[in-house]
C-alpha positions as CSV (number, residue, x, y, z in Angstrom):
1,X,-4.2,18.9,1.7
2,X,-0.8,17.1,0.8
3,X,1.4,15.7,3.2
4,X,5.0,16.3,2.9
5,X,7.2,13.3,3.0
6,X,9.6,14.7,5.6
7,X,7.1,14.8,8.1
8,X,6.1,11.3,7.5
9,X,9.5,10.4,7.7
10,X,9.3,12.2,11.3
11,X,7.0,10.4,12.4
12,X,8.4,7.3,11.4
13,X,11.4,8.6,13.4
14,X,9.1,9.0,16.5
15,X,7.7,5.8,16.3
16,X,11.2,4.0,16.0
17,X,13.2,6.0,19.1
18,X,9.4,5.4,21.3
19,X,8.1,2.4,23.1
20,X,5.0,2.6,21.0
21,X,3.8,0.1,18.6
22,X,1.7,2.5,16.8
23,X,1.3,6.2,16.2
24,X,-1.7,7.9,13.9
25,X,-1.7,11.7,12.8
26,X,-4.6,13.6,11.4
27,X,-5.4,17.1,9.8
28,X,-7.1,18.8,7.5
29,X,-8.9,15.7,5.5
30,X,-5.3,13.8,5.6
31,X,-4.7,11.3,7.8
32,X,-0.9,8.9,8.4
33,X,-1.1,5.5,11.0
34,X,2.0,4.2,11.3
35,X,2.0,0.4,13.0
36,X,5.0,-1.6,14.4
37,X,5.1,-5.1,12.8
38,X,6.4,-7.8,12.6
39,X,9.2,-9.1,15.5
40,X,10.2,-5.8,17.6
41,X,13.9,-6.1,16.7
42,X,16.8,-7.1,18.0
43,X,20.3,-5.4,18.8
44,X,21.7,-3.6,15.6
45,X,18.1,-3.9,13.7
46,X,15.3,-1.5,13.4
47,X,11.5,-2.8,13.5
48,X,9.4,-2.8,10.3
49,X,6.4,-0.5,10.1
50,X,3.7,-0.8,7.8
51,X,2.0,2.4,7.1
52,X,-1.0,4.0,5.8
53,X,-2.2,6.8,4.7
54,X,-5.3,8.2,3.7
55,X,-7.2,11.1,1.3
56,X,-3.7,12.9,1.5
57,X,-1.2,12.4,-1.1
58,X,2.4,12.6,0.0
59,X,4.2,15.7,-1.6
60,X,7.9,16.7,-1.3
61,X,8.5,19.6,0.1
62,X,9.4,21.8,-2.8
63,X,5.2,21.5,-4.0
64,X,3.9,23.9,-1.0
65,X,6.3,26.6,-2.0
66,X,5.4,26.4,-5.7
67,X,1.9,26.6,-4.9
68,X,2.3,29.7,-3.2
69,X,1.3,28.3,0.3
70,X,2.4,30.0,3.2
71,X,5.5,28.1,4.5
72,X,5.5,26.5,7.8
73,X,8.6,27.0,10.2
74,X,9.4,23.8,12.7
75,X,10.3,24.6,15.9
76,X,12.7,21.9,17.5
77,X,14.2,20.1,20.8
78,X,16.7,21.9,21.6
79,X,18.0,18.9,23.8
80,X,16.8,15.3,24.5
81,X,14.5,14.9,27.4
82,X,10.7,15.0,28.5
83,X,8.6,17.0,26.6
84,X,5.7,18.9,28.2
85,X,2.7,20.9,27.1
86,X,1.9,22.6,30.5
87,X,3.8,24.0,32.6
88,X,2.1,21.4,35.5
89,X,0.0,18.6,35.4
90,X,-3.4,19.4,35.0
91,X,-2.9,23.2,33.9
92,X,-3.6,24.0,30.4
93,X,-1.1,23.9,27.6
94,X,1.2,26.9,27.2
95,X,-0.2,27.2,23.3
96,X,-2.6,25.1,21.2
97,X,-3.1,24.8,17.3
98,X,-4.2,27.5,15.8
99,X,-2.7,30.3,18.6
100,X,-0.9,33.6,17.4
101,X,2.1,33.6,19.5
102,X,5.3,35.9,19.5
103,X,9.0,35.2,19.2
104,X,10.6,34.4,22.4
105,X,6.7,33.1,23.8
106,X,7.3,30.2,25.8
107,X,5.9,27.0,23.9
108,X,6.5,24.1,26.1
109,X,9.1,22.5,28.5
110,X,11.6,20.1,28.0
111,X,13.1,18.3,31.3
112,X,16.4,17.3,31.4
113,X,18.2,15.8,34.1
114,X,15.6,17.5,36.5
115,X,16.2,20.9,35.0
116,X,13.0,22.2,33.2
117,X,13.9,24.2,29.8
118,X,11.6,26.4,28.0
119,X,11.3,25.6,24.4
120,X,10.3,29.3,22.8
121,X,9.1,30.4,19.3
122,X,11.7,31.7,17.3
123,X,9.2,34.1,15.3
124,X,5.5,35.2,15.6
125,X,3.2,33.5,13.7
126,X,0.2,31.0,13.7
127,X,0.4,27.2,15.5
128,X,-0.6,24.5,13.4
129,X,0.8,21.4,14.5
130,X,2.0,20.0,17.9
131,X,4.5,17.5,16.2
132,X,5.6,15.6,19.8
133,X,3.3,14.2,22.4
134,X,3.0,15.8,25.8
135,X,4.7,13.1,28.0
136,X,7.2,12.2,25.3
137,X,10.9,11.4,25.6
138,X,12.0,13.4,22.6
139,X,15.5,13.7,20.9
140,X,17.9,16.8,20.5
141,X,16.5,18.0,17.3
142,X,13.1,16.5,17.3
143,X,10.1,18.5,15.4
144,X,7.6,19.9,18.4
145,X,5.9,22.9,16.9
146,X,5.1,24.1,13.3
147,X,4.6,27.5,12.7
148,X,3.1,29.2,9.9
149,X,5.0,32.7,10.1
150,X,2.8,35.8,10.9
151,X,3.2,39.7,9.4
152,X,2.3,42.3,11.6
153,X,-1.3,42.6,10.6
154,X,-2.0,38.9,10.8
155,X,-1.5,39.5,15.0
């Protein structure tokens, strides 16, 4: 497994707009722990991060496609709020990794301004990474899904 530098570079992105002082992600054998140091910042500077990561290599992007490995879609905020899993506390999540879903299934939630928003698939395919904590504040934009797209007889 390679990790791709843009979604490194996402989670970096996470870790800078969130409260958090550190953040680790890990699949398939790879594994990225990103750590606030240093002084937390002041006005007009960002905080330093060291990071780590481990028995992945990080890979543009362009190497998955060359290797013939079935792209992944991202499926993103559509506008800055909450992000949800479920559509209540204590009910299951509306998908998990490795789900088949459809275009137009519902995904998650995003509240805004007390107005819950369904964040849908925009094709059918396979889950395979929940990019965005459930609890989060996330940003218009924000990876929360990837997808690996689906042909009919993979459903």
């Amino acid at each position: 497994m390679s990790m791709d530098i843009d979604f490194v570079e996402q989670l970096i992105g996470i870790l800078e707009r969130s409260a958090l002082s550190e953040l680790e992600y890990a699949e398939d054998g790879g594994r990225v722990r990103l750590v606030r140091s240093g002084n937390q910042g002041t006005a007009g500077t960002s905080p330093a991060f060291a990071a780590a990561v481990h028995e992945a290599p990080v890979q543009p992007r362009t190497t998955s496609a060359v290797q013939g490995e079935p792209k992944e879609r991202t499926v993103s905020a559509p506008l800055a709020g909450m992000f949800y899993c479920a559509p209540a506390p204590g009910q299951p999540p509306f998908v998990a990794v490795g789900d088949l879903v459809e275009a137009g299934q519902q995904l998650a939630i995003i509240e805004a301004m007390k107005m819950l928003n369904a964040v849908e698939a925009d094709l059918k395919g396979r889950v395979v990474r929940v990019a965005a904590a459930d609890g989060a504040a996330v940003e218009a934009g924000a990876p929360l899904f990837a997808i690996e797209p689906a042909g009919d007889s993979d459903v």
